[in-house]
C-alpha positions as CSV (number, residue, x, y, z in Angstrom):
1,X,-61.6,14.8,-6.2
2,X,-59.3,17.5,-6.8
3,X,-56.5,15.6,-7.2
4,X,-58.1,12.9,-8.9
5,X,-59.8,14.1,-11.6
6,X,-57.9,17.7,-12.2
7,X,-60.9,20.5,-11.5
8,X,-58.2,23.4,-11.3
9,X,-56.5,21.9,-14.0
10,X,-59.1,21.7,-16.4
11,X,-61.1,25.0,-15.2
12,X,-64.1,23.5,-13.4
13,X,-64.9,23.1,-10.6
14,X,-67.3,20.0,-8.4
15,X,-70.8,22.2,-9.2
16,X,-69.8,22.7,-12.6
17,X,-69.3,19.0,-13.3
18,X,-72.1,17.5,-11.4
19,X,-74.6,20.1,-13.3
20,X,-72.6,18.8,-16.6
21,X,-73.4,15.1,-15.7
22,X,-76.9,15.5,-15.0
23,X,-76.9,17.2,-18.2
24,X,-75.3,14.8,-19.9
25,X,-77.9,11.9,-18.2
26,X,-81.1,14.1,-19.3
27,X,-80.0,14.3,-22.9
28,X,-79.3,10.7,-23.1
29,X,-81.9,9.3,-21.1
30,X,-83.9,8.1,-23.9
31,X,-81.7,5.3,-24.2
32,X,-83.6,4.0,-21.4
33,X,-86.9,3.8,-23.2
34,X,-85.5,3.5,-26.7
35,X,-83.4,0.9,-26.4
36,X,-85.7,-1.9,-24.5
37,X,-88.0,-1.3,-27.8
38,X,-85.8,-2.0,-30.1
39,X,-84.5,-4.9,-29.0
40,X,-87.7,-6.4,-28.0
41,X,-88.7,-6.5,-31.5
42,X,-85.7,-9.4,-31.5
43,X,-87.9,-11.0,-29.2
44,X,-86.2,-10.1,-25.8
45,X,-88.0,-9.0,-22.4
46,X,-88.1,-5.4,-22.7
47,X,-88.4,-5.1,-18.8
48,X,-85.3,-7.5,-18.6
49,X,-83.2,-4.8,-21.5
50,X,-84.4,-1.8,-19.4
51,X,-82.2,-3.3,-16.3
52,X,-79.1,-4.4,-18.8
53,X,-78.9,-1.3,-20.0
54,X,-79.3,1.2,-16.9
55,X,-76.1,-1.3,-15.4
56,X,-74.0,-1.8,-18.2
57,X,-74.3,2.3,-19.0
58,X,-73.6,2.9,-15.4
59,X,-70.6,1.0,-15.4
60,X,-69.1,1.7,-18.6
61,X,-69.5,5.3,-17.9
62,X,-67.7,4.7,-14.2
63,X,-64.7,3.1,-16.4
64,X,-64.2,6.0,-18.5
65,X,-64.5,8.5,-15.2
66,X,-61.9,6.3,-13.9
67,X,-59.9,5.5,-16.6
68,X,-60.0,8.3,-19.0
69,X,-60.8,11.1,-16.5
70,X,-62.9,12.2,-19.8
71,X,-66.6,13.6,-19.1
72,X,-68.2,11.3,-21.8
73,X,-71.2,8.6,-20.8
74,X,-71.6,5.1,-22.7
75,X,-74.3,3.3,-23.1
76,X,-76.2,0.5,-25.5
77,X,-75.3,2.5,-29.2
78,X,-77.9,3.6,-31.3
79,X,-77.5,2.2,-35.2
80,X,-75.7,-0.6,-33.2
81,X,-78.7,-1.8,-31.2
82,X,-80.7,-1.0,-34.6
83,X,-78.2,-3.7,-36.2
84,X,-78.7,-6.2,-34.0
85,X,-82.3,-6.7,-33.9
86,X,-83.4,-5.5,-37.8
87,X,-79.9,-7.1,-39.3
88,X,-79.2,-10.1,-37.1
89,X,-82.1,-10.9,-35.7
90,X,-84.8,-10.4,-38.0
91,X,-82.6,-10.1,-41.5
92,X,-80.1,-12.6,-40.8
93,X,-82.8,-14.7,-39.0
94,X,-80.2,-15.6,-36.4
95,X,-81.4,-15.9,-32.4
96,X,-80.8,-13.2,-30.3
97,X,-78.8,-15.7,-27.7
98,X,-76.4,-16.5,-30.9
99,X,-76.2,-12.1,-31.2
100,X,-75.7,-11.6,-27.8
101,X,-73.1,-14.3,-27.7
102,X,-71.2,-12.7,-31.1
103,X,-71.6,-9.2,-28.9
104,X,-69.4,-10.4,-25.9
105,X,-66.5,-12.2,-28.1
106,X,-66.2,-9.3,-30.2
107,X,-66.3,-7.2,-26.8
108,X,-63.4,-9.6,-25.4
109,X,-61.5,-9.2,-28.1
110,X,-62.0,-5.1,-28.4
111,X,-60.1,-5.5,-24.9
112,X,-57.0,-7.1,-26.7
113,X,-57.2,-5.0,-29.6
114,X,-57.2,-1.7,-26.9
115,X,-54.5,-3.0,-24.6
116,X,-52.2,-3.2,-27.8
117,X,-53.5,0.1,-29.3
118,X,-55.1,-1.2,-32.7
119,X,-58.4,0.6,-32.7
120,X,-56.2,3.6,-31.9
121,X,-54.1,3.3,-34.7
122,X,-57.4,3.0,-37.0
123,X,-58.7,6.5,-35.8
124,X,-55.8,8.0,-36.9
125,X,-56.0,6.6,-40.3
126,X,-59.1,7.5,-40.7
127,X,-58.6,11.0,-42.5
128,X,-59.7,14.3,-40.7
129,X,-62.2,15.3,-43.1
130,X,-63.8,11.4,-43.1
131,X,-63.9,11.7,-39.2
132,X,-66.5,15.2,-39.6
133,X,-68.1,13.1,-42.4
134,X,-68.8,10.5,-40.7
135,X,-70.4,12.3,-37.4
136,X,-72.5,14.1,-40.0
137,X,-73.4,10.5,-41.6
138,X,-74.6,9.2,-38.3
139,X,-76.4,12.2,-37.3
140,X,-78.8,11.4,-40.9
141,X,-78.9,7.2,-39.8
142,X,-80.1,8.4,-36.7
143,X,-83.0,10.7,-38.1
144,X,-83.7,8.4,-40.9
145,X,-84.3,5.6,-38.0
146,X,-86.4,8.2,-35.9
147,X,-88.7,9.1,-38.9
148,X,-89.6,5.6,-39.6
149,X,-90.1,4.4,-35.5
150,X,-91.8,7.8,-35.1
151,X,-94.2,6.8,-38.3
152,X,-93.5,9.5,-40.4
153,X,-91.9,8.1,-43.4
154,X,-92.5,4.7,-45.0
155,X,-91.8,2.7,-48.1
156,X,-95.2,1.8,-48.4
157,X,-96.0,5.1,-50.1
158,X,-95.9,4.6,-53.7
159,X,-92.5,5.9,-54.0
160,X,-88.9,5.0,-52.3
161,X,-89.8,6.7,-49.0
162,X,-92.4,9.3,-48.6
163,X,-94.5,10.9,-45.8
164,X,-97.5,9.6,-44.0
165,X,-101.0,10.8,-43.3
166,X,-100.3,12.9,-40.3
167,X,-102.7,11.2,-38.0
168,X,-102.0,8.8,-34.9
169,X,-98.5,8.3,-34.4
170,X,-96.9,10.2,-36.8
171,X,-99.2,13.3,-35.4
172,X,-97.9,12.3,-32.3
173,X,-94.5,12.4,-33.0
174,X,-94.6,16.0,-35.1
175,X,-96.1,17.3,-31.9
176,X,-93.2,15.9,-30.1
177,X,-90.6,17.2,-32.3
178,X,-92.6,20.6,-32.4
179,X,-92.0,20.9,-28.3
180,X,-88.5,20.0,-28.4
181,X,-87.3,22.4,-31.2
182,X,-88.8,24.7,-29.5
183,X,-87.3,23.7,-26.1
184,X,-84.0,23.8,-27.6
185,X,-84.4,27.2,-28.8
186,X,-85.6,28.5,-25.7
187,X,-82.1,26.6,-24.2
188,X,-83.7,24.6,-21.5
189,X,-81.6,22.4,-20.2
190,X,-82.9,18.8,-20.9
191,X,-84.7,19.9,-23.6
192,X,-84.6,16.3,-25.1
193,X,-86.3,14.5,-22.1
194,X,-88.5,16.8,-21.5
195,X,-89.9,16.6,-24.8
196,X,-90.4,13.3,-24.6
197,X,-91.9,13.1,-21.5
198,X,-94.3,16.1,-22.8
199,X,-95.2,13.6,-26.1
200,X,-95.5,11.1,-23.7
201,X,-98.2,12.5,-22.1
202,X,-99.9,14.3,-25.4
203,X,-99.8,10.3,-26.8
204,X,-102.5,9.6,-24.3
205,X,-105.4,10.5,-25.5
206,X,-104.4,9.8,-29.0
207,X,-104.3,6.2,-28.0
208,X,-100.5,6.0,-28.7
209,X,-99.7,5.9,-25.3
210,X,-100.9,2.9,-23.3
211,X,-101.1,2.7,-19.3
212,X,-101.6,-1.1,-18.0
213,X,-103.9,-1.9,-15.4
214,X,-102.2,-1.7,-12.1
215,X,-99.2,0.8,-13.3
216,X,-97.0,1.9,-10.8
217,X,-94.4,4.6,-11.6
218,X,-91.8,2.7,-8.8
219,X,-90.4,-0.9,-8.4
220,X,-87.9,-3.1,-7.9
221,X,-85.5,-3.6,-11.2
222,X,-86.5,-6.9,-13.4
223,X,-84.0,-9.7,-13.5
224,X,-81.6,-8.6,-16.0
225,X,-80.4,-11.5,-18.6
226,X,-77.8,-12.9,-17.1
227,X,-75.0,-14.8,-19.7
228,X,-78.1,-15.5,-22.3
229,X,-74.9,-17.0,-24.5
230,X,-75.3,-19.4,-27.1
231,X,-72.1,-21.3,-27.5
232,X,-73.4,-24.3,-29.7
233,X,-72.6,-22.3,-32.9
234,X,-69.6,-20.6,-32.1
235,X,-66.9,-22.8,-34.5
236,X,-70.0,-23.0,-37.0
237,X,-69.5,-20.5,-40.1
238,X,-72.7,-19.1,-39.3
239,X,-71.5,-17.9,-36.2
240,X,-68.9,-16.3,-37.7
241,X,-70.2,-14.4,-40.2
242,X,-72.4,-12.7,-37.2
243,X,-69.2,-12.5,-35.3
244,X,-67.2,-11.3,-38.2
245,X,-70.6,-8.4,-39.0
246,X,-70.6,-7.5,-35.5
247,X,-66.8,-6.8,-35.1
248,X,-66.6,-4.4,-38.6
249,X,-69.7,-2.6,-37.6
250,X,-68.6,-2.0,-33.8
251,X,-64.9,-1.1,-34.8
252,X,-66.1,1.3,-37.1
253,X,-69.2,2.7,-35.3
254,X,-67.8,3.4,-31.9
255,X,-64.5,5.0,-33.7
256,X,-67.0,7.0,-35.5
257,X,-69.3,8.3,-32.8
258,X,-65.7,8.9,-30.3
259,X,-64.3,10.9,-33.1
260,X,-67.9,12.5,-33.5
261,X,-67.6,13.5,-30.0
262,X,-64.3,14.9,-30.2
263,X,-65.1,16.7,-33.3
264,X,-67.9,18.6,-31.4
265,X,-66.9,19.0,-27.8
266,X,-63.1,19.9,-29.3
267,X,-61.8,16.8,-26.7
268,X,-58.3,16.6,-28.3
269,X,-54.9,17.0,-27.2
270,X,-52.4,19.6,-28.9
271,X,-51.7,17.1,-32.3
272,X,-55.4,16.7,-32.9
273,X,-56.0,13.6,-31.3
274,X,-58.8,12.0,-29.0
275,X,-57.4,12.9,-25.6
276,X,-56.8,9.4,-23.6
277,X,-58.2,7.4,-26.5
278,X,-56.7,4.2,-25.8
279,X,-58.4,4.7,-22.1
280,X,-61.8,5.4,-23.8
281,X,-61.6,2.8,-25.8
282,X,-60.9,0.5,-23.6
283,X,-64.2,1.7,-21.6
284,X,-66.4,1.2,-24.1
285,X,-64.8,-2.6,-24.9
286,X,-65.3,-3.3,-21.2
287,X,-68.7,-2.2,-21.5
288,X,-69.3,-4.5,-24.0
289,X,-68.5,-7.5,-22.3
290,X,-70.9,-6.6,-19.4
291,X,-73.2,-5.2,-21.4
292,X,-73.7,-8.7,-23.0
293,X,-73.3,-10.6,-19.9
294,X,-76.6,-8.4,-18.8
295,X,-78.6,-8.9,-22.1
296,X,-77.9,-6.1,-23.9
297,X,-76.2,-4.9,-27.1
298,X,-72.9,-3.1,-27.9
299,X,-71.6,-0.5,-25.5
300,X,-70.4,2.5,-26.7
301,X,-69.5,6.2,-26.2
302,X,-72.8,8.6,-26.3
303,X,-72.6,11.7,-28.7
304,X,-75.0,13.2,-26.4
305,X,-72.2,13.8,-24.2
306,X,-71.6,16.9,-26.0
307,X,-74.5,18.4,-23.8
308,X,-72.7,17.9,-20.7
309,X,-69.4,19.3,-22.1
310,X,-71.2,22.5,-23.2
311,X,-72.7,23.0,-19.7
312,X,-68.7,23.2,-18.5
313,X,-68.1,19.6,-18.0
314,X,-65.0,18.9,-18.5
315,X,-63.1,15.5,-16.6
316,X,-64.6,12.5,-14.9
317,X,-66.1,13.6,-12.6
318,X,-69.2,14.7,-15.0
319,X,-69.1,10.6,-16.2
320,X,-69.4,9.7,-12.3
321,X,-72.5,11.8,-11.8
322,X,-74.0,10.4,-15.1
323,X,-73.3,7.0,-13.7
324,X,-74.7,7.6,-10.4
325,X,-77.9,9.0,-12.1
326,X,-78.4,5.9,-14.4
327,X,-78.5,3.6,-11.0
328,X,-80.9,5.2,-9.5
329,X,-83.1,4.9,-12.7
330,X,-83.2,1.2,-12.3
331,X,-86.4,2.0,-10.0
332,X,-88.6,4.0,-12.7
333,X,-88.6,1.6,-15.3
334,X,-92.1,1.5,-15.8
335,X,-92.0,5.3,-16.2
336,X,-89.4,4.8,-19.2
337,X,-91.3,1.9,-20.7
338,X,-94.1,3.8,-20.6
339,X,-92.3,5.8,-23.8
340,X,-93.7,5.1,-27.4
341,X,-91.6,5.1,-30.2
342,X,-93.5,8.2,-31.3
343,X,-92.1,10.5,-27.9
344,X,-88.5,8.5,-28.9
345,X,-88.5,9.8,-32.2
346,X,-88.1,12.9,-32.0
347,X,-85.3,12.8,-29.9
348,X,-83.7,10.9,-32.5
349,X,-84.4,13.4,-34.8
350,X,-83.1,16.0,-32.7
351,X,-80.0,14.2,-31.8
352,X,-79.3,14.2,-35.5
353,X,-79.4,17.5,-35.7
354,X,-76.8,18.1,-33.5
355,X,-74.8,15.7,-35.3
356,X,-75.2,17.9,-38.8
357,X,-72.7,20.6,-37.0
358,X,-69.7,18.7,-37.9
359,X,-70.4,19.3,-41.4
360,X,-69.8,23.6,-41.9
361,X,-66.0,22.1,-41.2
362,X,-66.1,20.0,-43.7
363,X,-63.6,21.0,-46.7
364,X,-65.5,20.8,-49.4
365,X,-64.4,23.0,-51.9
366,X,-61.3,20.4,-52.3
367,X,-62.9,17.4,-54.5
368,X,-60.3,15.1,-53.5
369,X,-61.8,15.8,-49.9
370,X,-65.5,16.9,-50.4
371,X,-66.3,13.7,-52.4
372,X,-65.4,10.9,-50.0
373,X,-66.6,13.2,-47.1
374,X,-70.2,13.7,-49.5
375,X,-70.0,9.5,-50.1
376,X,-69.5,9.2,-46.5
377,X,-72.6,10.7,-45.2
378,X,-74.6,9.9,-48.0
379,X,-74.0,6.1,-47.5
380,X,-74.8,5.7,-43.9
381,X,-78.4,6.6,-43.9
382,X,-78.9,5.0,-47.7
383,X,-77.4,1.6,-46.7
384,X,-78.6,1.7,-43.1
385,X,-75.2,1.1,-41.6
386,X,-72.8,3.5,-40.3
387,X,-69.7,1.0,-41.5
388,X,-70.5,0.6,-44.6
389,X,-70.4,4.3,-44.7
390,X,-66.6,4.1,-43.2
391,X,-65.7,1.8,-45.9
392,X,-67.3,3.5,-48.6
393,X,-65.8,6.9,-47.7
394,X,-62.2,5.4,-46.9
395,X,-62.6,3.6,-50.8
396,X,-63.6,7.4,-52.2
397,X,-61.4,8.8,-51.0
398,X,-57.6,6.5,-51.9
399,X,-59.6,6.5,-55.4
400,X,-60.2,10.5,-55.3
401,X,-56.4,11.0,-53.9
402,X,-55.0,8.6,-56.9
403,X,-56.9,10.3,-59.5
404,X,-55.7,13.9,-57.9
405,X,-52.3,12.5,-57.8
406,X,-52.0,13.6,-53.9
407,X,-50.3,10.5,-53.3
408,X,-48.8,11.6,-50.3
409,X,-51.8,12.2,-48.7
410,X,-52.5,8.5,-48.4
411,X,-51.0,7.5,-45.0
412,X,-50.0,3.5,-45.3
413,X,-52.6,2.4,-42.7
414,X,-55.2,4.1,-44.7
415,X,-54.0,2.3,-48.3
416,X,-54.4,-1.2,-45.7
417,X,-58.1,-0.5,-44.8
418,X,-58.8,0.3,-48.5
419,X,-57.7,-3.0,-49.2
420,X,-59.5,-4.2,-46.5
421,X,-62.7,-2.8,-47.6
422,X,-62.4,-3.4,-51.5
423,X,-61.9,-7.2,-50.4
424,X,-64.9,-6.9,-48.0
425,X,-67.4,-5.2,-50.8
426,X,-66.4,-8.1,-53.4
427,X,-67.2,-11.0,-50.8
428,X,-70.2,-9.3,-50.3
429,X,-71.3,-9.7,-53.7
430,X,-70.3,-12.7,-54.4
């Protein structure tokens, strides 16, 4: 392992990193329970999703140990899973087979964009003030989307979006969030899961919680759903406008959240790039592909993984441990699906908080730099998509540059994705 994965090298040492990847697992666990309730709602088994995701995060996260020798963890995305039930699913009114199907084309051809370095080259013309933006930005999407599963907020209030009665669920969930701020405070390590295993229980006799007849914390993992494809559409224009959606929003959301990472666990090589990036990326397009071959949406990297790095994690061998940890959790899934949204919530919320960090380094007093970066954030949770916050911000901030005549500090790739996106938005409304 030594030699392997670098311990000296890096300063750690085999305890170190195995306490980082349980760390890491504990304050990503939710996934588990989260993400089978989300993409239910598009009408898949949820027992089926808990299995697809416990195996594709396992082995996505082996690749990057492997691969990248970086102590990050992947699993399904949040915002992306989000996307492909509320957007595709139920907006677009497109089956989930026809998503899943869009999900493993785009994941093929992530591998061929990584293996010639493309995604790559689009980090680094994303500018450095955009990149902390746009962890901020998905840190808000994520709360935004925890306050509404939690019941908290709602349109239905007489104004844009407002707060409930604080009763049932939404009670539920303050109590929840209540535990885990204070949990974090204290620093206990897996503060997250704990909390929502607390709310879990709290739910109970608030009737938000609900025990079947016969419940069994143990048994054997459900079938996952193996190659659920749906072919028949695939040279349709239907199929690829959900192809086309699916590959903008997973470019942009995974460079986001890996640069979100970076930006808060300081992963980054002397030049102030992602350290093995093209290795990561290729982990999470790997993932992909067998995450949609299980039944499950986009892989990518978890920004949670910022929990393991601060408990000293610092190569692989912190991703192996994660991994390990996420097999073996293929035998509580009843325990996870136990989980209502309202115990989920508030780790959502919570997790956005973390995210917020990223923005005291944000350089705001420059407009030419504060605007896009304020257009950034402000877009993601307002539009309910993390790309269209990428675009946005990119547009801002070539139009900010121009008008500040700092010409120079438009690199070429960046005036191509402005083009990119200015085309995009006018299809859009057309």
């Amino acid at each position: 392992m030594e030699n392997f994965f670098k311990l000296k090298e890096r300063g750690t040492t085999v305890r170190t990193e195995i306490t980082a990847g349980c760390t890491t697992f504990l304050a990503m666990a939710y996934i588990l329970a989260v993400n089978p309730a989300i993409l239910s709602q598009a009408g898949m088994n949820a027992a089926s999703v808990f299995t697809a995701t416990a195996i594709a995060a396992g082995i996505a996260t082996l690749v990057m140990a492997f691969t990248a020798n970086l102590p990050v963890a992947l699993a399904p995305g949040m915002g992306l899973n989000a996307f492909f039930t509320f957007t595709v699913v139920l907006g677009m009114g497109y089956s989930w087979q026809t998503a899943l199907t869009a999900v493993f084309l785009e994941g093929i051809l992530f591998i061929v964009l990584s293996i010639f370095k493309v995604r790559q080259a689009l980090i680094k013309a994303i500018p450095a003030n955009l990149k902390k933006a746009v962890a901020v930005g998905i840190g808000l999407f994520i709360t935004l989307i925890g306050l509404h599963d939690g019941g908290i907020v709602s349109g239905d209030t007489g104004t844009i979006i407002g707060f409930v009665p604080m009763k049932g669920a939404a009670l539920v969930a303050i109590i929840g969030l209540v535990i885990t701020i204070v949990l974090l405070c204290l620093k206990v390590k897996g503060a997250i899961i704990i909390g929502m295993i607390l709310t879990t229980i709290i739910g109970y006799p608030f009737g938000v919680t609900k025990i079947p007849e016969g419940f069994s914390p143990f048994s054997l993992p459900a079938a996952p759903l193996f190659f659920q494809f749906d072919f028949s559409t695939v040279l349709s224009l239907k199929f690829f406008t959900v192809f086309f959606t699916f590959l903008f929003v997973d470019i942009f959301d995974t460079i986001g959240t890996l640069m979100g990472i970076a930006e808060q666990s300081n992963l980054k090589d002397k030049n102030g790039d992602i350290k093995n990036v093209n290795e990561a990326l290729l982990s999470d397009a790997v993932g992909t592909v067998v995450g949609a071959a299980l039944g499950t949406s986009t892989i990518t990297s978890f920004v949670e993984s910022t929990a393991g790095v601060a408990e000293g994690g610092r190569t692989g061998l912190t991703s192996v441990t994660t991994a390990i940890i996420f097999f073996a959790a293929l035998f509580l899934s009843p325990l996870f699906l136990l989980v209502p949204s309202a115990a989920s919530a508030p780790a959502l919320i919570v997790v956005g908080f973390m995210m917020m960090r990223a923005a005291a380094n944000i350089e705001f007093t420059d407009l030419s730099e504060g605007i896009p970066a304020f257009i950034t954030i402000m877009t993601m949770p307002f539009s309910y998509s993390i790309a269209t916050g990428i675009s946005w911000g990119v547009m801002s901030y070539v139009v900010c540059k121009v008008a500040s005549r700092k010409f120079k500090d438009i690199s070429a790739l960046t005036w191509i994705l402005f083009a990119v996106f200015v085309v995009k938005t006018v299809l859009d409304a057309m």
